[in-house]
DOFISE-231832 format. One line per field, with one value per residue (C-alpha): residue number from 1; residue in one letter; z, x, y. Coordinates in nm, 3 decimals, always signed. Last residue first. Layout:
% residues N
n	NUM,...
res	A,...
Z	Z,...
X	X,...
Y	Y,...
This chain:
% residues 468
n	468,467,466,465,464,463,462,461,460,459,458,457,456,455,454,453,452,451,450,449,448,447,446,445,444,443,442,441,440,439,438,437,436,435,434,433,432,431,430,429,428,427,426,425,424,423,422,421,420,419,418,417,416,415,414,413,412,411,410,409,408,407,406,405,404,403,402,401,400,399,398,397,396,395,394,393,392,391,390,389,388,387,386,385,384,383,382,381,380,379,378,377,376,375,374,373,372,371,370,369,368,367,366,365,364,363,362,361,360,359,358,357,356,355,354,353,352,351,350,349,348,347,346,345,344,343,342,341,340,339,338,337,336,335,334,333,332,331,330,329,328,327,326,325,324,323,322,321,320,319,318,317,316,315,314,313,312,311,310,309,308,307,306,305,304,303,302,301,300,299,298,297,296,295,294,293,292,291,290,289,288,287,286,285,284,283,282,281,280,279,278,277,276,275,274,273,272,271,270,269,268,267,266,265,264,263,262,261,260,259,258,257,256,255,254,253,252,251,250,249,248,247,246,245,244,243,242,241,240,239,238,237,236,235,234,233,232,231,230,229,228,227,226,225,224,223,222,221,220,219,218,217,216,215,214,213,212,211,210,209,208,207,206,205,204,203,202,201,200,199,198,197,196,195,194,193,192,191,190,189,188,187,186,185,184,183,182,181,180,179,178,177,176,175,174,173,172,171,170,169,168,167,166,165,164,163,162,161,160,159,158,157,156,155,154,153,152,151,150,149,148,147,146,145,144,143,142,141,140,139,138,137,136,135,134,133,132,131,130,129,128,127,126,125,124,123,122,121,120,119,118,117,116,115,114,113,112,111,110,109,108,107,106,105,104,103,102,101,100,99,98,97,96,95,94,93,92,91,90,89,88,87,86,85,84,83,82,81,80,79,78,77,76,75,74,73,72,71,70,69,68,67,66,65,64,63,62,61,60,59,58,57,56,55,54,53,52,51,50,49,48,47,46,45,44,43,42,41,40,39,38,37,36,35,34,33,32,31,30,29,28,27,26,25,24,23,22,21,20,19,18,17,16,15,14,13,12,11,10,9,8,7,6,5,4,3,2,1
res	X,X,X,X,X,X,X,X,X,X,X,X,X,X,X,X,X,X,X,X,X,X,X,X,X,X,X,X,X,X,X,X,X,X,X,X,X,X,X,X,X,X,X,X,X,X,X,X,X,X,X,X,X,X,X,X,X,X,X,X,X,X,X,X,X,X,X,X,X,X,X,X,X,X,X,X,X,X,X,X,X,X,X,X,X,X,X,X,X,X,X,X,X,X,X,X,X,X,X,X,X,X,X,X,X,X,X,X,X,X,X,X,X,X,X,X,X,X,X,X,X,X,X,X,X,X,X,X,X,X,X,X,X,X,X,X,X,X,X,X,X,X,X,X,X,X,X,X,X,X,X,X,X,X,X,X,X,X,X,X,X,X,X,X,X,X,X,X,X,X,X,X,X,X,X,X,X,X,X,X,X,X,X,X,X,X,X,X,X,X,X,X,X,X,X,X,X,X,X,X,X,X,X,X,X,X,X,X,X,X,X,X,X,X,X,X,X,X,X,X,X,X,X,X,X,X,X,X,X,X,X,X,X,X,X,X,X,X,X,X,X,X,X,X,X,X,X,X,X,X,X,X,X,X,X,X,X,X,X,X,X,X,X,X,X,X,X,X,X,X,X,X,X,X,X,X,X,X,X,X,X,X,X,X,X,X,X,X,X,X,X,X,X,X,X,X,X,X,X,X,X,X,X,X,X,X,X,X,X,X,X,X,X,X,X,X,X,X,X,X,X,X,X,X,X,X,X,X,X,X,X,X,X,X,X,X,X,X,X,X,X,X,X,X,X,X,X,X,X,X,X,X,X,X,X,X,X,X,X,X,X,X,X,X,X,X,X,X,X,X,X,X,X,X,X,X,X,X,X,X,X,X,X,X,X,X,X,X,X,X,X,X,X,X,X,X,X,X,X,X,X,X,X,X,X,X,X,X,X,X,X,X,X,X,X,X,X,X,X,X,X,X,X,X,X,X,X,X,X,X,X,X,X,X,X,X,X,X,X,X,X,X,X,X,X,X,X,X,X,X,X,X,X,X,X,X,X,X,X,X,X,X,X,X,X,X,X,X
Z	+8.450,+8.038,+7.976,+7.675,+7.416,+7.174,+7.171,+6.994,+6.888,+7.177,+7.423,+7.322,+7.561,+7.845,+7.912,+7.829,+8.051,+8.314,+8.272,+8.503,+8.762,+9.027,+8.943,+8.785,+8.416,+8.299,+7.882,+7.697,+7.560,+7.520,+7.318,+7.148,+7.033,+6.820,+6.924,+6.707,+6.990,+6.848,+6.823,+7.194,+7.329,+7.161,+7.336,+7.674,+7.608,+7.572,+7.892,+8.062,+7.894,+7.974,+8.302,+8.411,+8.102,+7.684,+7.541,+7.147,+6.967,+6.649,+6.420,+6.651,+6.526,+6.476,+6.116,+5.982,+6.105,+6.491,+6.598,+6.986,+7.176,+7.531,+7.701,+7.936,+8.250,+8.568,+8.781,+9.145,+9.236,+9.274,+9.007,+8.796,+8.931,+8.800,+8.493,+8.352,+8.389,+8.114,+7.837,+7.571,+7.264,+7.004,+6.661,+6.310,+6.026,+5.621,+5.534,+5.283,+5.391,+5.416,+5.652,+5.866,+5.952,+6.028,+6.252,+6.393,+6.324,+6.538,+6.892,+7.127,+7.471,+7.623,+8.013,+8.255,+8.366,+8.129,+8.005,+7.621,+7.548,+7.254,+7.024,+6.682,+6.597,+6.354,+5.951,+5.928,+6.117,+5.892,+6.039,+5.998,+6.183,+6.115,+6.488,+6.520,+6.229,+6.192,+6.529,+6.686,+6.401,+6.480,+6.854,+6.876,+6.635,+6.917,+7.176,+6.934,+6.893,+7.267,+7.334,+7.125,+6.844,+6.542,+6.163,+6.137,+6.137,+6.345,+6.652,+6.728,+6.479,+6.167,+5.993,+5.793,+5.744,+5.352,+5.280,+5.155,+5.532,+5.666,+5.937,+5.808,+5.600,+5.471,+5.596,+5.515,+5.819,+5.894,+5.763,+5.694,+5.364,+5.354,+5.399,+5.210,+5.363,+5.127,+5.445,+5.401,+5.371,+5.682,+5.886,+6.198,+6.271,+6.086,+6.199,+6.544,+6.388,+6.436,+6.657,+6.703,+6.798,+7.218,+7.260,+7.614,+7.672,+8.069,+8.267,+8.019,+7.811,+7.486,+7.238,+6.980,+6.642,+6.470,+6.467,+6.316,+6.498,+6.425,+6.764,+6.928,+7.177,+7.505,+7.723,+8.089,+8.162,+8.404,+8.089,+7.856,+7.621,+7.274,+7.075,+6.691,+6.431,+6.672,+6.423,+6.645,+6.530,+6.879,+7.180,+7.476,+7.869,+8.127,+8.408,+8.548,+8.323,+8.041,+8.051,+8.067,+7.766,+7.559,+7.615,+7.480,+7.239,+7.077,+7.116,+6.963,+6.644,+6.549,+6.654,+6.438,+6.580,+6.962,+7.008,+6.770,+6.499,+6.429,+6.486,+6.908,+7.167,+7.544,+7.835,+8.153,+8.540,+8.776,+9.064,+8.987,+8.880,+8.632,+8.568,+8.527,+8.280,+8.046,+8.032,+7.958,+7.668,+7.516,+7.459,+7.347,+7.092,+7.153,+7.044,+7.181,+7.552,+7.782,+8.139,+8.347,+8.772,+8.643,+8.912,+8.969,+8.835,+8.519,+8.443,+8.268,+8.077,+7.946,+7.749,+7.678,+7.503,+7.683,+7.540,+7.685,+7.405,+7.127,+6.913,+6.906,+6.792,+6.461,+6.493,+6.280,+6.476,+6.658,+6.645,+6.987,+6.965,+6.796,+6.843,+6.787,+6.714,+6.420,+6.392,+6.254,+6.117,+5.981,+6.188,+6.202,+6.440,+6.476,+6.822,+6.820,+7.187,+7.277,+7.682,+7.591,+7.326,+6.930,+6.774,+6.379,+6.247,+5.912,+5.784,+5.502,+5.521,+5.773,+5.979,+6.263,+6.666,+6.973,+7.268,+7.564,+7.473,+7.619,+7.515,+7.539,+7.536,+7.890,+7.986,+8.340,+8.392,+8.127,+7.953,+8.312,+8.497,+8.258,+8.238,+8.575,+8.664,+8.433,+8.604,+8.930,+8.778,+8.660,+8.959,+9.159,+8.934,+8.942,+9.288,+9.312,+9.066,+9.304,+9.608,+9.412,+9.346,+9.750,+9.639,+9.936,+9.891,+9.966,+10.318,+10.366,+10.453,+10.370,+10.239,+9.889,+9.701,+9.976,+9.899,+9.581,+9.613,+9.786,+9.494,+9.282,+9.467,+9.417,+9.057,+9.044,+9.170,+8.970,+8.652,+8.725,+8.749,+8.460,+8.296,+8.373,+8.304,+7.980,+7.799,+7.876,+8.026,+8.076,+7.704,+7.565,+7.564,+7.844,+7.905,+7.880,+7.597,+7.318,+7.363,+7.143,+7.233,+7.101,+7.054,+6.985,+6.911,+7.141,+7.100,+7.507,+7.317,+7.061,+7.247,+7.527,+7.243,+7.113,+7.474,+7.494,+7.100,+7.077,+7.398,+7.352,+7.395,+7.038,+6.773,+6.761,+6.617,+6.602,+6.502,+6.623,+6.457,+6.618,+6.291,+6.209
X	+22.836,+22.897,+23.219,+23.348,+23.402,+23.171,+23.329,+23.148,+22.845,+22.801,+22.899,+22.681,+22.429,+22.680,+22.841,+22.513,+22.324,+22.533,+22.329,+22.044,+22.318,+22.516,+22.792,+22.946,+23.036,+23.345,+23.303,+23.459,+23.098,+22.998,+23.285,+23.265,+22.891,+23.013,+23.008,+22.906,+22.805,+22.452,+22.400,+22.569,+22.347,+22.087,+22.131,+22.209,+21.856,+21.661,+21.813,+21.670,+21.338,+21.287,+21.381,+21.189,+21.211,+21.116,+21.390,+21.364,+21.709,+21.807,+22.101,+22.354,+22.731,+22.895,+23.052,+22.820,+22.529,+22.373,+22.008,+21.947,+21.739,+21.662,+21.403,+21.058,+21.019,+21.267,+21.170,+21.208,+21.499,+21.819,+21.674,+21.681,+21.993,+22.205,+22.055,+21.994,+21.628,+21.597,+21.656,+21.883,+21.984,+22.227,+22.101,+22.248,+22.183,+22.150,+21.897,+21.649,+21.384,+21.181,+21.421,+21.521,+21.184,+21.034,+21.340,+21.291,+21.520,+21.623,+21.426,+21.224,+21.216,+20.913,+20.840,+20.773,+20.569,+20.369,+20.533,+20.531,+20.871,+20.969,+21.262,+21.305,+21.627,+21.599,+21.590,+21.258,+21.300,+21.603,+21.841,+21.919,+22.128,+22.093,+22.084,+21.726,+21.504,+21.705,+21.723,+21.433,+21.259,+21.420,+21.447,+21.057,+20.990,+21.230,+20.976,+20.710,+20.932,+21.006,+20.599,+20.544,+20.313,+20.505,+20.460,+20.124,+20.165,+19.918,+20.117,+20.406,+20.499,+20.311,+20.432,+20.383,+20.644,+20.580,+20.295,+20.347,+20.387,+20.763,+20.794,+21.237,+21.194,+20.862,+20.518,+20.189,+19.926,+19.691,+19.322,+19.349,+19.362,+19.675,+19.669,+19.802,+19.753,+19.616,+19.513,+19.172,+19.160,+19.348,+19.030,+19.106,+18.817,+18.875,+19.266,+19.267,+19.437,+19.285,+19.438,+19.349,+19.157,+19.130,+18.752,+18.751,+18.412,+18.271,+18.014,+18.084,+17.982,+18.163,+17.957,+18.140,+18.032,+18.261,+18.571,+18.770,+18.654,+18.364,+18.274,+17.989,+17.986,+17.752,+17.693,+17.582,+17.394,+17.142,+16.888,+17.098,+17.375,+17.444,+17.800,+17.764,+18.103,+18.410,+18.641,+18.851,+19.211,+19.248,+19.047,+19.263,+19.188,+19.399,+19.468,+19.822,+19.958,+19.763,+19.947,+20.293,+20.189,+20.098,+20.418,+20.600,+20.353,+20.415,+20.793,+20.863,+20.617,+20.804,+20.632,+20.398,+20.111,+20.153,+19.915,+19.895,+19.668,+19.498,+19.188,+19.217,+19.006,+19.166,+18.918,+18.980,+18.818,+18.905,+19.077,+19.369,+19.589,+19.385,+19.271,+19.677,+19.722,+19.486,+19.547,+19.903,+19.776,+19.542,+19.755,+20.055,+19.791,+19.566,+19.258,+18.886,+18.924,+18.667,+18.643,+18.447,+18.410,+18.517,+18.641,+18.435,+18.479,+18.672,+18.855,+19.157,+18.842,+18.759,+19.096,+19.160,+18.774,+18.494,+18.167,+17.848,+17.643,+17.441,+17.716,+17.839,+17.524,+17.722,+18.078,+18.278,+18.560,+18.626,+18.951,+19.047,+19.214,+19.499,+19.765,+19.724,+20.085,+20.018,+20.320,+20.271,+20.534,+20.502,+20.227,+19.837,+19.582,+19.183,+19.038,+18.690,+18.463,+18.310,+18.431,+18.613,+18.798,+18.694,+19.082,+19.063,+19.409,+19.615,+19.929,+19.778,+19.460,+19.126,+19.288,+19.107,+19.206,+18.950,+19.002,+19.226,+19.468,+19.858,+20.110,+20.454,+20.746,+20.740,+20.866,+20.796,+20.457,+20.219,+20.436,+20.582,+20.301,+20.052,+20.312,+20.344,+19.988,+19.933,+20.265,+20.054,+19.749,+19.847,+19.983,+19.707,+19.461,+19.655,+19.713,+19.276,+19.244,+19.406,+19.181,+18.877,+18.973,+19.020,+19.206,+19.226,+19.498,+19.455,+19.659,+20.048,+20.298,+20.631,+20.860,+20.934,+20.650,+20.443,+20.428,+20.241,+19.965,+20.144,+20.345,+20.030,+19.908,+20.194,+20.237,+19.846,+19.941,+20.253,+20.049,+19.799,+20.092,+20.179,+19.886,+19.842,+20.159,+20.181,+19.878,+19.577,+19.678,+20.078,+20.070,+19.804,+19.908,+20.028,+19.767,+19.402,+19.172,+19.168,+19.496,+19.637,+20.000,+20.166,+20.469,+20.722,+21.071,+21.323,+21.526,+21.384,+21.047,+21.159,+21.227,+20.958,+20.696,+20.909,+20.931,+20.563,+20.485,+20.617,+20.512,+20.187,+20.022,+19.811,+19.842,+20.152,+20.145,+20.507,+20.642,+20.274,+20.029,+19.663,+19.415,+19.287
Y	+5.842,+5.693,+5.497,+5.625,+5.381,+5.501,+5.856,+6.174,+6.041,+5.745,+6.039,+6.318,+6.326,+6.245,+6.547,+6.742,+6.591,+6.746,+7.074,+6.944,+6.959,+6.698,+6.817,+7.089,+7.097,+7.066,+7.079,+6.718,+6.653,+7.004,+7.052,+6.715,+6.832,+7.166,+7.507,+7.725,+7.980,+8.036,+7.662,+7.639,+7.884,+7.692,+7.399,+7.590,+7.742,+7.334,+7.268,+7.552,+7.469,+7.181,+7.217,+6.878,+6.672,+6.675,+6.830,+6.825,+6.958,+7.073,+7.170,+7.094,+7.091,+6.799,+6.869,+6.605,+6.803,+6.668,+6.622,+6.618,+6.434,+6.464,+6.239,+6.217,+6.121,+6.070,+6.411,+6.203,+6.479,+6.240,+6.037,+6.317,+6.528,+6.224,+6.205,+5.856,+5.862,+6.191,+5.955,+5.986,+6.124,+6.207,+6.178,+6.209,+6.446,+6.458,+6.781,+6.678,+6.983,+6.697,+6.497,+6.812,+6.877,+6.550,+6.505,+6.848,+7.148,+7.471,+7.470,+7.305,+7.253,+7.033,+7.088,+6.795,+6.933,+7.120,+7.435,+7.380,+7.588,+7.759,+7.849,+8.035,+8.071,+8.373,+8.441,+8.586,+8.891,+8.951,+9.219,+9.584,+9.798,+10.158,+10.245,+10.382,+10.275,+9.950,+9.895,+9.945,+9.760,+9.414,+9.480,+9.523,+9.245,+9.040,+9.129,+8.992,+8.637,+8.620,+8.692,+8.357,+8.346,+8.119,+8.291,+8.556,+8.895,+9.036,+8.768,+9.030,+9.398,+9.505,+9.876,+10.105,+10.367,+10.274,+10.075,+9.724,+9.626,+9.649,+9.404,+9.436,+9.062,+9.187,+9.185,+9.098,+9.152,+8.845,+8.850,+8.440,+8.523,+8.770,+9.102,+9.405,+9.750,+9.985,+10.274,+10.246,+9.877,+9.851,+9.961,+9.835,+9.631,+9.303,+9.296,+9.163,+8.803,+8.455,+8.204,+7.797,+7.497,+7.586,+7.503,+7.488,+7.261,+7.271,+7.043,+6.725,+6.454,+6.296,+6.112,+5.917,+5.797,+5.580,+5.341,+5.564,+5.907,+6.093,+6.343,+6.467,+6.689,+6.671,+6.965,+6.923,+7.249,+7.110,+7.251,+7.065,+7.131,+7.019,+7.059,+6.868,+6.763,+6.746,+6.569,+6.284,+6.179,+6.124,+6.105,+6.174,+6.091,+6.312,+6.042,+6.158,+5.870,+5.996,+6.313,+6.128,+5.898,+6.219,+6.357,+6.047,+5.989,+6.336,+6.357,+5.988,+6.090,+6.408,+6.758,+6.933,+6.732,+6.878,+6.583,+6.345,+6.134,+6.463,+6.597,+6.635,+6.594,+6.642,+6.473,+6.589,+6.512,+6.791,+6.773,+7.095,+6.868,+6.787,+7.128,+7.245,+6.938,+7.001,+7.374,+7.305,+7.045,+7.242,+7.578,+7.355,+7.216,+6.936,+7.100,+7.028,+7.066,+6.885,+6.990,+6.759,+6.897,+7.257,+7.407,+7.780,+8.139,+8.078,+8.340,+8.232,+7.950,+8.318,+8.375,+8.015,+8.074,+7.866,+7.740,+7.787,+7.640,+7.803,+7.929,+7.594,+7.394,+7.272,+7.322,+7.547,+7.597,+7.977,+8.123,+8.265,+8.661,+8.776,+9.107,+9.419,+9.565,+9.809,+10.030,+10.360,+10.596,+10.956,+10.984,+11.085,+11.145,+11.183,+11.212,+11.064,+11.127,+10.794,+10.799,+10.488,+10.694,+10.664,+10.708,+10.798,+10.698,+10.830,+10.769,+10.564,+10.688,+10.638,+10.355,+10.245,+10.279,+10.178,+10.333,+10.413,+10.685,+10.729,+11.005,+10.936,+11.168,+11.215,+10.878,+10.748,+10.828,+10.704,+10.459,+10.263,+10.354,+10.143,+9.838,+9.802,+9.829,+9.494,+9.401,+9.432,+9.316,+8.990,+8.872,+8.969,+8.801,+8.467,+8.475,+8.525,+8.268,+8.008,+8.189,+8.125,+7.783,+7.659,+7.299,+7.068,+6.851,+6.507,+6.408,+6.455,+6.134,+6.235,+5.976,+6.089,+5.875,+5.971,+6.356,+6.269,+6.443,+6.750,+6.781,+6.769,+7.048,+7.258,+7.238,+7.328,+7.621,+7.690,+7.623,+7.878,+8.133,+8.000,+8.007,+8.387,+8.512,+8.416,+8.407,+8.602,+8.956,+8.942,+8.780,+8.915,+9.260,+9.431,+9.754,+9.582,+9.657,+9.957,+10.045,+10.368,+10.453,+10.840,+10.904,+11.199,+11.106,+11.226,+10.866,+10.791,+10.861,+10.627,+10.335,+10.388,+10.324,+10.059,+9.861,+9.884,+9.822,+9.472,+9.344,+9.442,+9.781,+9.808,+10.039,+10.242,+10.606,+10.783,+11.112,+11.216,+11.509,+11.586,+11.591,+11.907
């Protein structure tokens, strides 16, 4: 007989954590299944990992450019197995966090390390590391699983040493030539910490962009900054044949516009995309709908077409942040718990590309906002005229802001050191309501990042302002 649960969750991300604790602290009786590491992928290979790697690298380009602030320091030496090793110990102590936290602070929660498939709708066979099956079921089961790296269809990949953003986390040595096919967020933050790092990079991308979803002005400004620090990009570039030879120097060859290319290099991170954890979890068996790319339908509440069924975090599909799967979490706590519902697919949605300097980005782009037919103006300006930038030496990049006719802000794009901080104030102000002359006319203390926001606005609000 099958062991009975109030609720089942699939998959310890950070979705299902904070749910599992949810209900046990509601009296509900739980039980976790996690096949990998405890944390999901964003403690394990997202997150917390690149940015720690990102803070290293951070530091050695500070030192490399000491002189530009007066103080004379020699060429970094980078010790790579002692940058990995921060990373590791990073990610194991909240790894070790997150295990003690569901095993022994809440009672209510019971814990197995295996591999979960569905074997009915309510239903879950559990084969445990130690390959004995424990068969469960639950009145409601929330599948939180997660993605792993997509792979291209490239001739001779399979055959290569290729890297996955997952493996390239544990790289054991520098790569001396690191070639990155995709110049996605993922790309372009990896791009920049090996640079930094001392090795040579070259970032290939399909389209005529990087970070193609954004408008033009945002892409070949943050392109131009990455150049500057000598990444190399080959654009609108389809990666057709990988090779490698017996010194393991692979070659990948690429059409672009004016033909042919041939790319060498001692390491390829093919970073081209996401697929969903889905193909082993038996959802057939259980009449869970997918869609064809294997992702996890869902309705407005993360309801799957089985009732008490549900698909929390990246398995869904839609934008894969950890905010968004944490907000899943909220989404479903509530409703089930409280008896307050709310759309999970009517939400700001905002994210941050942490490269340095960072890009900020949420509500409406320019592209966006002129298909959808939406009339705005723009505020903008360039991070250079901030006080706290040329006090600081952080000068590149811009902030640009898209305003309704009622002067509220429907969108912004913040491309400059504190990015992201920037970018939240934005939205605080979107969720606030508050309109553009009220964060033109607002105090704010000098000399901050914030200040921008005085002067953002001005030629909007009052062309005959004197700007500071």
């Amino acid at each position: 007989m099958p062991t009975s649960y109030d609720v089942l969750i699939i998959g310890s991300g950070q979705a299902g954590n904070p749910l599992a604790v949810s209900f046990a602290k509601a009296g509900r009786q739980v039980v976790l299944v996690e096949e990998n590491f405890f944390g999901g992928s964003c403690i394990n290979y997202g997150c917390t990992p690149t940015k720690a790697l990102l803070a290293s690298a951070e530091r050695a380009h500070q030192i490399r450019t000491a002189d530009k602030y007066g103080i004379e320091a020699p060429e970094p030496k980078v010790d790579f197995a002692a940058v990995m090793d921060r990373k590791n110990k990073i990610v194991e102590k909240m790894r070790e966090g997150t295990h003690e936290n569901l095993t022994e602070k809440q009672p209510n929660i019971t814990v197995l390390h295996g591999h979960a498939s569905f074997t009915g709708p309510h239903s879950v066979q559990v084969v445990l590391d130690n390959g004995q099956k424990q068969d469960l079921d639950a009145e409601l089961i929330f599948i939180n699983t997660g993605t792993h790296a997509a792979a291209p269809d490239i001739e001779g990949l399979d055959e290569v040493s290729y890297l996955t953003p997952t493996q390239m986390l544990n790289a054991s040595e520098l790569p001396e030539h690191l070639i990155i096919l995709g110049g996605s967020y993922i790309g372009l933050e990896f791009g920049q910490i090996f640079r930094r790092l001392g090795s040579e990079v070259t970032i290939i991308e399909s389209n005529d962009n990087v970070l193609s979803r954004e408008d033009d002005d945002v892409c070949d400004a943050m392109q131009e900054l990455l150049a500057a620090e000598g990444i190399e990009f080959v654009l609108g570039a389809k990666a057709r044949r990988v090779s490698q030879n017996e010194e393991g120097v692979l070659t990948l060859t690429v059409d672009t516009e004016e033909g042919e290319r041939r790319l060498r290099g001692t390491h390829l991170l093919v970073a081209t995309g996401r697929q969903p954890n889905t193909n082993k979890l038996g959802l057939d068996k259980a009449g869970v709908e997918m869609d064809e790319k294997g992702y996890v339908k869902v309705n407005d509440d993360l309801l799957t077409n089985v009732p008490g069924v549900y698909a929390l975090g990246d398995v869904h599909g839609g934008p894969q942040f950890t905010h968004i799967s944490y907000d899943d979490y909220r989404v479903v706590r509530d409703a089930i718990l409280h008896n307050k519902r709310r759309s999970a697919k009517k939400r700001p949605l905002p994210y941050v590309v942490f490269t340095e300097p960072q890009l900020g980005r949420v509500g409406l782009s320019e592209k966006q906002a002129q298909e959808d037919k939406i009339e705005y103006r723009v505020a903008s300006m360039p991070v250079s005229t901030i006080g706290r930038a040329r006090e600081t030496g952080h000068t590149a990049g811009f902030i640009k802001v898209l305003v309704d006719a009622q002067n509220h802000i429907i969108g912004t794009a913040v491309l400059s050191e504190q990015g992201g901080e920037i970018m939240t104030m934005l939205q605080l102000a979107m969720a606030g309501d508050l309109t553009c002359s009220e964060l033109q006319n607002m105090v704010i203390a000098h000399p901050t990042w914030a200040e921008a926001l005085n002067n953002l606005f001005t030629k909007l609000v009052d062309p005959d302002k004197v700007e500071r």
